[in-house]
C-alpha positions as CSV (number, residue, x, y, z in Angstrom):
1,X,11.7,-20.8,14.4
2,X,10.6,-17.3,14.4
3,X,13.3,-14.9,15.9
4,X,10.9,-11.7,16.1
5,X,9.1,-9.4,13.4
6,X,9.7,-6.1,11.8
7,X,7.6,-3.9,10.5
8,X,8.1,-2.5,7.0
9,X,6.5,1.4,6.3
10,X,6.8,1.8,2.4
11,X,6.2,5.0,0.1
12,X,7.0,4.7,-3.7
13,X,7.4,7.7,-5.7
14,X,5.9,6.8,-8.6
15,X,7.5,9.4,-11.1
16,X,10.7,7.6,-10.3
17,X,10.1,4.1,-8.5
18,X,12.5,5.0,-5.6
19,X,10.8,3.7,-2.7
20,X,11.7,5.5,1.3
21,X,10.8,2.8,3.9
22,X,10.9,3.0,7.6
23,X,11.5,-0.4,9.7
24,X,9.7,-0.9,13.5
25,X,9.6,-3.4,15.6
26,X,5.9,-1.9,16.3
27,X,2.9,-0.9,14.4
28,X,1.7,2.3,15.6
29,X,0.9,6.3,13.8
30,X,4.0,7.1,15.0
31,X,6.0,4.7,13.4
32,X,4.0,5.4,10.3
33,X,4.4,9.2,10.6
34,X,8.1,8.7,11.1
35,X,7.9,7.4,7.8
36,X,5.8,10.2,6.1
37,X,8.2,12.8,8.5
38,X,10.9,11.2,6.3
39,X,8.5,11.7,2.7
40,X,8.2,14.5,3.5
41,X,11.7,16.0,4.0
42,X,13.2,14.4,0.8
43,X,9.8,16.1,-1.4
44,X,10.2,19.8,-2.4
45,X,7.0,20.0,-4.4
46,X,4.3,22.1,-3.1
47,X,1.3,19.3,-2.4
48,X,2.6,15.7,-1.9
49,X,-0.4,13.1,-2.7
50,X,-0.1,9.9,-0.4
51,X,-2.2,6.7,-2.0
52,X,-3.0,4.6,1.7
53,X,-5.2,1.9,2.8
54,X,-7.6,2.5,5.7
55,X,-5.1,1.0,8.3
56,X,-5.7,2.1,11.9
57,X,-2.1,4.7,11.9
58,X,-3.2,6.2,8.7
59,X,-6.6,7.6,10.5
60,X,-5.6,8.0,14.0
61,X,-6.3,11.1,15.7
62,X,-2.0,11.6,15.9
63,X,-2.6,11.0,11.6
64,X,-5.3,13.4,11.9
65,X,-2.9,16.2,13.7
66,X,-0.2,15.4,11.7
67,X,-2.0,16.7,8.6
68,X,-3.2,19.4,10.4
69,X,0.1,20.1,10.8
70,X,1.3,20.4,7.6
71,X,-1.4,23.2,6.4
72,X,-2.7,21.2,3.4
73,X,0.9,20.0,1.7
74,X,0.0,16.9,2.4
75,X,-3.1,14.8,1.0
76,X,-4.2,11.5,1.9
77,X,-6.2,9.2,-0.6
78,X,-7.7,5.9,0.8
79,X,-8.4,3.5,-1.9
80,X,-11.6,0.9,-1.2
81,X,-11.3,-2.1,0.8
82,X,-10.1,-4.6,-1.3
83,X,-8.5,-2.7,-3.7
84,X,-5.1,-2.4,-3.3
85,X,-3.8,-3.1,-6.7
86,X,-4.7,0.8,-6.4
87,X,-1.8,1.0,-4.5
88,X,2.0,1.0,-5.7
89,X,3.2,0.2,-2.8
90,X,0.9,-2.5,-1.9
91,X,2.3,-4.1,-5.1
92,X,5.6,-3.0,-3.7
93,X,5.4,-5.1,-0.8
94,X,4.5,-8.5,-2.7
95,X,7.4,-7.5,-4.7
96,X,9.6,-7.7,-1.9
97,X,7.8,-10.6,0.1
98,X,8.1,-13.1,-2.8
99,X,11.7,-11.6,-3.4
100,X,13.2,-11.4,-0.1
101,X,11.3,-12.1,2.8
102,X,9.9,-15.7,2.0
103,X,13.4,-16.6,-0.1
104,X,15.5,-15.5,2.8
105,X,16.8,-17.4,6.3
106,X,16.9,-14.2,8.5
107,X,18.6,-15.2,12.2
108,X,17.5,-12.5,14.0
109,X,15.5,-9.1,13.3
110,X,18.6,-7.3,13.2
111,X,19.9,-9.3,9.9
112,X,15.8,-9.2,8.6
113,X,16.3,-5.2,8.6
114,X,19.6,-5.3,7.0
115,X,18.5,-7.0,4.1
116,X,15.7,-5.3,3.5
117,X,17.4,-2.1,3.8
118,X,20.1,-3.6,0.9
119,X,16.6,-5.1,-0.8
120,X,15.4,-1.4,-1.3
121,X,19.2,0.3,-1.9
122,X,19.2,-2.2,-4.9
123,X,15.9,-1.8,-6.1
124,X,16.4,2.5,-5.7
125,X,19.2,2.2,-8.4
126,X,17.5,0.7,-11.1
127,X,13.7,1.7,-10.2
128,X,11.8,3.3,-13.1
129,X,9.0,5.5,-13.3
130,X,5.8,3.5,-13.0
131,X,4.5,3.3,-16.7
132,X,1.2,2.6,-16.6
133,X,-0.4,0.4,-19.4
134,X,-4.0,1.5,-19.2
135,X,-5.8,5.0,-19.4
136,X,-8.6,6.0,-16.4
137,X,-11.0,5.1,-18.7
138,X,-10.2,1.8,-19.3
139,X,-10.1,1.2,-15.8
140,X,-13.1,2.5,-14.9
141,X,-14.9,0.4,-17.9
142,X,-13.4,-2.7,-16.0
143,X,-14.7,-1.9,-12.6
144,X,-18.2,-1.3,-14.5
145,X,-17.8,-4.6,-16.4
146,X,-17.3,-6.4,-13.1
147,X,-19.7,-4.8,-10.9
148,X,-22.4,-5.7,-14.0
149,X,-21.1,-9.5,-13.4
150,X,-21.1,-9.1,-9.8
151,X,-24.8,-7.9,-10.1
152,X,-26.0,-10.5,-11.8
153,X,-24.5,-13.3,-10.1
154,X,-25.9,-12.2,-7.3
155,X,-29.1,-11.8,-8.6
156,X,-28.9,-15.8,-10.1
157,X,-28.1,-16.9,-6.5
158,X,-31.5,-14.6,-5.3
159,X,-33.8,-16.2,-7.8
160,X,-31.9,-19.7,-6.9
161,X,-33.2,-19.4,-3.7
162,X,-36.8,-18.5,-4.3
163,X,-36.6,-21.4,-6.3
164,X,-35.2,-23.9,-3.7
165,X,-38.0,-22.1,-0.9
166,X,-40.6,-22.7,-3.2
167,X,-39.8,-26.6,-3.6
């Protein structure tokens, strides 16, 4: 039985792994900006650089003021549709789904936001930096590799069905 549903805002710093979160019971650019209100408080650098997907709160017109609002400090990057392994804390969040939220029995929303709160007080004091294992370039090499694949599957399933029309 489901007992309601909470909605989990994430940022990772990825220098150190600590991860801020804000918890709604909606989905809405305020609740997201709450969350990058938040960021942005507990960041003393000069420019903060926010990876996000193209969700509705991260472009709203409130988003959109928001930014305005903080005179260029701020800097949102969307990665592609359907690449969020571009995303830390997309990766974040199937950390903590397979972890927490499909292990656990939560009774109520309350107790849901309660242990993810202890979830991510846990994870902040042993996070680590993210190290990652491969340069830009190797990246970028992959995405070629696969788009090269991509383009010729597809064109094997064109000339597949000129063939078939043709019979």
């Amino acid at each position: 039985m489901r007992s309601g549903t909470t909605d989990l805002y994430a940022c990772q710093d990825v220098r150190t792994g600590k991860v801020t979160v804000s918890l709604s019971p909606t989905h809405t650019a305020a609740d997201f900006l709450k969350l990058m209100d938040t960021v942005v408080k507990e960041r003393t650098e000069p420019k903060i650089h926010v990876i996000l997907d193209n969700a509705s709160a991260h472009t709203s017109g409130k988003t959109q003021e928001w930014l305005a609002e903080h005179d260029g400090r701020v800097v949102f990057h969307f990665t592609p549709t359907g690449a969020s392994w571009l995303n830390m804390t997309e990766i974040w969040n199937g950390v903590i789904t397979r972890q927490l939220i499909r292990r656990g029995t939560h009774a109520s929303v309350k107790v849901l936001n309660a242990d993810i709160e202890q979830f991510v007080a846990n994870w902040n004091s042993y996070c680590k930096p993210v190290a990652w294992t491969v340069t830009g370039d190797e990246i970028i090499e992959k995405v070629r590799l696969i788009t090269a694949q991509m383009d010729r599957l597809l064109g094997a399933v064109e000339i597949s069905d000129v063939v078939r029309e043709a019979a």
